[in-house]
N, C-alpha and C positions, 0 to 999 in steps of 0.2 A: 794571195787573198782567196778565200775560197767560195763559192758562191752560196746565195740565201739558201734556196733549196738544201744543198748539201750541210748547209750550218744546221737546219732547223733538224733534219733525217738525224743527223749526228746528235742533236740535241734529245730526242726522240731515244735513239739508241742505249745515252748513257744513263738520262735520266729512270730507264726501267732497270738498269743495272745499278743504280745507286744503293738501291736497301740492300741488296747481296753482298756490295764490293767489298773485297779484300783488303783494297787498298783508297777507304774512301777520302783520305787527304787529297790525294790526286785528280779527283771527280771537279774540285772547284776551281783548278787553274783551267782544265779543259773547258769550262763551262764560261771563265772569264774570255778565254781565246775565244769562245764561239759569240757571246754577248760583241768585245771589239766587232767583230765579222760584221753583224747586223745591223751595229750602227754606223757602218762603214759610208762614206756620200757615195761611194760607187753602186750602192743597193736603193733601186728609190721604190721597191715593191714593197717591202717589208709590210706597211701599214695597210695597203688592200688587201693583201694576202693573208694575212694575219685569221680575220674572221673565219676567214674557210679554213683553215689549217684546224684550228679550234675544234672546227664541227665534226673532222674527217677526226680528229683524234679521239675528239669523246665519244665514238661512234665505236672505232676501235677498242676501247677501254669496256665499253657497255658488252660486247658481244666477247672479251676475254670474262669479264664477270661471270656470262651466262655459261661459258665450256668450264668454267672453273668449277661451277654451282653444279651442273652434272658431273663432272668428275668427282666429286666430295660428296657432291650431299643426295642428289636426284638417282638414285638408284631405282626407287621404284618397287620396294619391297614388297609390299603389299598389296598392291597392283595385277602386279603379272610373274612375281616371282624371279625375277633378273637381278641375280646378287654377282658383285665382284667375286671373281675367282682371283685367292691368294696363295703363293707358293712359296712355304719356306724352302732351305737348304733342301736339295735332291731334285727341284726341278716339279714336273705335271705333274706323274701320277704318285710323287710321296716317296718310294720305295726304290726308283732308283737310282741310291749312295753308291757312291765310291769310297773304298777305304784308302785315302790318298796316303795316309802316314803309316798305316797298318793297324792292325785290330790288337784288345788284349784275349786272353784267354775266356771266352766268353760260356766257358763249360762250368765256372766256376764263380761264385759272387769276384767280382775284382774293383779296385779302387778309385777314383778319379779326385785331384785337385782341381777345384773350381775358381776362379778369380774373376773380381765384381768391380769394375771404376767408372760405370758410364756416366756418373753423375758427383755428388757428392760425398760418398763414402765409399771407404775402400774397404771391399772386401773377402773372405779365403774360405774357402773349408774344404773339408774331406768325407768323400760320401761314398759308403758301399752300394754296389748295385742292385741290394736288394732294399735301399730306399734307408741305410741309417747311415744318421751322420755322426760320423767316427769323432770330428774334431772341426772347429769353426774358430773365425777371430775379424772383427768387425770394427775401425774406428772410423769413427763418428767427425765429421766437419761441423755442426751444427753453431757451437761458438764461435767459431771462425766466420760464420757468412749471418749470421744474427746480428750485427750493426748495421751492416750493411742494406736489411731488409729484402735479401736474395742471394742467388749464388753467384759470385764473381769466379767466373769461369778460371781466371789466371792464379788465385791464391788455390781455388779449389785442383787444378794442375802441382802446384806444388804441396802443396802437403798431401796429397798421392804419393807423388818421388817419396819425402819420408816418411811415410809408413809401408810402403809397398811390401818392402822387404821384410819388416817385423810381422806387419799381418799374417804373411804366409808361411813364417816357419813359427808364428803363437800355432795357425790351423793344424801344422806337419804335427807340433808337437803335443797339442791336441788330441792328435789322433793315435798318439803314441808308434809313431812312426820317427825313423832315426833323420830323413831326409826324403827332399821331391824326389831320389831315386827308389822310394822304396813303393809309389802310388803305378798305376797302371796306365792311365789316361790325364792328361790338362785338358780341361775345357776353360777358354774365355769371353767375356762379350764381348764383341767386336761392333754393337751400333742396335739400333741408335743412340745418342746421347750428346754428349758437350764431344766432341772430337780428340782436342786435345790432354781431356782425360783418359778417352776412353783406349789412345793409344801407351799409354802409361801402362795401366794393367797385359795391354798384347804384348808390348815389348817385352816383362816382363817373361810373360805364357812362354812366347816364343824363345825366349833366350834359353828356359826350365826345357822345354820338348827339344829343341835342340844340342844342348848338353846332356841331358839323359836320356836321348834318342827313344822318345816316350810318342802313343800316339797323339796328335794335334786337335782338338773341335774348337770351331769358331762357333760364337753363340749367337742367336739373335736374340734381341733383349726383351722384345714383349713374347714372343715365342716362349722362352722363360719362363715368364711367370704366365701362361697358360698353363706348362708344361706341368708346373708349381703343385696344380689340384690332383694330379698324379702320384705325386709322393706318397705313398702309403703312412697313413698315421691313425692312431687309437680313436674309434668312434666313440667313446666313451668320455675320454678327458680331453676330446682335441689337441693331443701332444704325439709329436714326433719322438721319436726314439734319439735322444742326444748322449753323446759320448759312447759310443761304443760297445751296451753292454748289448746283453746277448734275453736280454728278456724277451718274451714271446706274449704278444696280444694276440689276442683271440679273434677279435673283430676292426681288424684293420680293412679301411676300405681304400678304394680311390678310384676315380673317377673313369671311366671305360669309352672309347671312341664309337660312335659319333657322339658329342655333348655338343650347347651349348655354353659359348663365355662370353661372359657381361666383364673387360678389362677396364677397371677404372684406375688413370692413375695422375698425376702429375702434369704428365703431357700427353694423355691420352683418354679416350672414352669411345670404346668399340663393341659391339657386339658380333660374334664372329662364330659359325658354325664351324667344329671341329670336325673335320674328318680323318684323320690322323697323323702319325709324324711328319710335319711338314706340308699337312692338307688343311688348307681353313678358307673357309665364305666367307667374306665382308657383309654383314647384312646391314650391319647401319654402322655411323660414327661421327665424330662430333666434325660439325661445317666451322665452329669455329674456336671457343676456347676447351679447355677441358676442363672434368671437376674439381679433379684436384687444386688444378690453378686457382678456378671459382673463391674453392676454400682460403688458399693462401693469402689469396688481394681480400676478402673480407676479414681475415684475419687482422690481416694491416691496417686495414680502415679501422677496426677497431681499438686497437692499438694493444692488439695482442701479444705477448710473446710469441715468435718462431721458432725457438731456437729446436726445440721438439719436430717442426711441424709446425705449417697453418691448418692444416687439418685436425689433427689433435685438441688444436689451442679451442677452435671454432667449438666443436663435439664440445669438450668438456665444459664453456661455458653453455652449450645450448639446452644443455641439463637443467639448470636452474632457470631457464628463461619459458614462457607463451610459445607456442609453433605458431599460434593463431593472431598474435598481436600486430604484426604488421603483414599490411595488406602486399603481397607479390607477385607479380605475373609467373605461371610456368609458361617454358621457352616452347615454343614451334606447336599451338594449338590450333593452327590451321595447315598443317601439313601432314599427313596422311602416311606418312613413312617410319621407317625405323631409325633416324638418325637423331644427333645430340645439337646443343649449341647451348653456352652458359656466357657468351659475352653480352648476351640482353639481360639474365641475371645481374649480372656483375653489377652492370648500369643503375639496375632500379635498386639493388640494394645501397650503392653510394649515392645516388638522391633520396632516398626514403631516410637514411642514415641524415645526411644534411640537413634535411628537410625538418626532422625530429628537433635538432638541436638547435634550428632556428627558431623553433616553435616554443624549445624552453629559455629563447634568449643566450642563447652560450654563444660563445665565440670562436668554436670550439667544437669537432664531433668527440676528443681526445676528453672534452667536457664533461662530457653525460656520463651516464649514472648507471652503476653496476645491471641495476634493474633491464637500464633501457638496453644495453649492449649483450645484456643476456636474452631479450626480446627478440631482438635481431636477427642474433647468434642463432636461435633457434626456429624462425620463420625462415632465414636464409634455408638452413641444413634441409628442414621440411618440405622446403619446394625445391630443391635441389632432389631430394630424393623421389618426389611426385616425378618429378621427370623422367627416372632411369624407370620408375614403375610403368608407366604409360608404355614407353618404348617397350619394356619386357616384357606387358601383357600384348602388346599385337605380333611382337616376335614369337610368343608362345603358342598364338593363336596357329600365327602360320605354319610351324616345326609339324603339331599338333594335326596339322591336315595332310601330313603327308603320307606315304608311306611307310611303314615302320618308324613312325613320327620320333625324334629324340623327346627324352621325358628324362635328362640330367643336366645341370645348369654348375658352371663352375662362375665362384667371382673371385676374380684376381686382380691383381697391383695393389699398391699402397693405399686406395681408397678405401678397398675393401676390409681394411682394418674396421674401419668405422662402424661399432657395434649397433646403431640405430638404423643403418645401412643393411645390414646380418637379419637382423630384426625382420625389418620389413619386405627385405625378402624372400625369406624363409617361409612370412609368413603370404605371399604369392602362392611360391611354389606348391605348398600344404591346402591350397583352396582351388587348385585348379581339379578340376572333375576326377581326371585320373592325377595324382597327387607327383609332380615330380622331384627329384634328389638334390639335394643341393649341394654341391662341396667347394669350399672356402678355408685355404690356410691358415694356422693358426696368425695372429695378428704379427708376431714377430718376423713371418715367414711373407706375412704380405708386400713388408717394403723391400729393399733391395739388401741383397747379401751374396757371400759366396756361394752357401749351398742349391740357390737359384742356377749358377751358370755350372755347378756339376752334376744337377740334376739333367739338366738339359743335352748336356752333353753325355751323360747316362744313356737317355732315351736314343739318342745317335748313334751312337754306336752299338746299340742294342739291333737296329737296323743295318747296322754296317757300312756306317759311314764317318768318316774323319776327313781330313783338313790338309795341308801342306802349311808347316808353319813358316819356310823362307817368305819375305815378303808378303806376309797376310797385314792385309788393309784394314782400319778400321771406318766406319760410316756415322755422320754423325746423322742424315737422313738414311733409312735402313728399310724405306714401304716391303711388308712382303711379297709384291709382285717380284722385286728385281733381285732376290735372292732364288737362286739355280748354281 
């Protein structure tokens, strides 16, 4: 039998381990064991004791809240200037890589296979180092997790397995190349993401750098698509050089260190000063949902197709709708910093949304009427984007006062697709005193693909650094602090 105390400590213990657990069937017979304990006639504290236990825990719980809230959100940007220092692959100062698997010929453009599975699509391609992609090959989960109303992690695991393998010899063959032995480099993402996707595509990396005794880079996934606005492509048509040919633009730009980047994506909303390969400031980030999410669940609510995208679905109907017809709070107007949070959106668009359809009598939000849902559609996106605006003009402010202040803005991830998004911040950028740059991949390049994880891996070994692919892990949490 074991005593209250220890039942209650142990009770404490598992109950903060529960949202984590691996193995959460287990949790409720431990929890039955410990209930038996306390009502045990050998225990006659239990009921005085109780109250105080109560107080001592919520006391506990309040002061985890408050280290949390500094850690995420209270940085204090604006203030005194005290931003998170983030360090991808190579450690402090950026530069120094080790070439653990060895280098290619770097006297000479050379080639890298790139492979994409953190998520929902599997993806390949092949990219010269001077920024063109030889050869790409991309499928698509979308119908597969569209009944569903999200990604189920387990089907999105296997239909990975099968395509793995086609995707990356459509990209070889693509690129008109005979086989992985005839490329220079593999780069993979290794995290964040769904985990047990994201070891699918390494196992594969690994298996290819191994057999063709090829150099190894591990990618990190949002590093990526910062990396992204680097690619050299036509200022003119916003198009990347595809397939291989040997055409020559004139006015190819990309993006030069230090920038700023505004990452919007899925599961993320950062703003993050670029210092270079593998050097970036945290200056603000979302405390709690991200926008892309935002978009997906008002998608839902709406009773949009995903299958695209909720992102997509939202934009397209927000076109035809009011930005101004429903009234919505933007997030964090009394907080002074440069950080995000869209779970108080989320909120008031699905009461505004109910609220509506109460008011026309339905039974129903799925009810309403193309009008109203394009209404919505379009106050949602407009205050969604009010928000990244606020944050990016006191971000700007700050940059702006420093020395050799940066005056270039990249926006990357999948959010960044979102042409009303483009729009409005461009036109920021264009109205600040000294006018700064903007640079944003083309929309296809926004979401995720192979040429993401070889560009990235490009940039790596341009500095001189690679990977050991024996036993490389992958992360489905991946902060850049704990990459060195």
């Amino acid at each position: 039998m074991i005593s209250i105390s220890r039942a209650f400590q142990l009770t404490n213990i598992y109950s903060k381990r529960l949202v984590n657990s691996r193995y959460p069937s287990t949790t409720p017979r431990f929890l039955s064991a410990v209930d038996d304990a306390a009502s045990s006639s050998e225990i006659s504290t239990v009921n005085i004791d109780r109250p105080m236990r109560k107080k001592k825990k919520k006391k506990g719980n309040k002061m985890s809240k408050e280290k949390r809230r500094e850690f995420i959100g209270k940085r204090k940007a604006v203030d005194n200037g005290r931003w998170s220092v983030a360090y991808a692959p190579g450690g402090k100062d950026g530069f120094s890589f080790e070439a653990k698997s060895g280098l290619p010929d770097r006297t000479k453009p050379f080639t890298v296979l790139g492979i994409e599975s953190s998520c929902d699509d599997t993806g390949a391609a092949v990219l010269r180092s001077d920024g063109v992609i030889l050869g790409e090959s991309l499928a698509s989960q979308s119908e597969i997790h569209e009944e569903f109303g999200g990604i189920v992690p387990g089907l999105a695991k296997t239909a990975h397995e099968e395509k793995i393998d086609s995707v990356v010899n459509e990209a070889i063959a693509r690129a008109g190349l005979n086989s992985v032995a005839d490329v220079d480099a593999i780069g993979v993402t290794v995290g964040p993401g769904l985990e047990i996707c994201l070891r699918v595509g390494c196992n594969k990396a690994r298996e290819l750098a191994m057999e063709h005794k090829k150099p190894f880079v591990s990618v990190h996934h949002l590093e990526a698509h910062i990396l992204m606005a680097r690619l050299p492509f036509d200022d003119k048509n916003a198009k990347f050089n595809v397939g291989g040919t040997e055409e020559v633009h004139e006015s190819k730009r990309t993006v030069q260190f230090p920038f700023l980047a505004l990452l919007v994506s899925g599961g993320h909303c950062q703003l993050m000063k670029c210092l270079g390969i593998g050097r970036y400031e945290i200056i603000g980030g979302t405390i709690d949902d991200s926008l892309g999410e935002a978009f997906d669940k008002t998608a839902r609510l709406l009773g949009l197709p995903v299958g695209g995208g909720g992102g997509p679905a939202v934009e397209k109907l927000a076109k035809e709708g009011d930005p101004k017809a429903v009234e919505l709070p933007i997030p964090l107007q009394k907080r002074k910093d440069c950080d995000f949070s869209y779970a108080g959106l989320k909120t008031a668009v699905r009461m505004k949304t109910e609220k509506i359809a109460a008011e026309r009598g339905l039974d129903s939000v799925d009810d309403l009427s193309h009008e109203d849902k394009a209404n919505i559609a379009s106050s949602f996106q407009n205050v969604a984007i009010k928000h990244i605006e606020q944050r990016l003009k006191r971000t700007m402010d700050m940059l702006e006062n420093e020395d050799g202040g940066i005056r270039s803005l990249a926006v990357v991830g999948g959010v960044a697709a979102n042409q009303e998004l483009r729009r409005r911040l461009e036109a920021i950028c264009e109205s600040r005193n000294e006018p700064w740059e903007m640079m944003v991949p083309p929309p296809r390049l926004c979401t995720d693909q192979g040429a993401m994880a070889a560009w990235a891996a490009i940039e790596r070994i341009v500095v001189g650094s690679t990977d050991i692919p024996d036993n490389q892990e992958v992360y489905a949490r991946f902060p850049f602090q704990s990459l060195s």
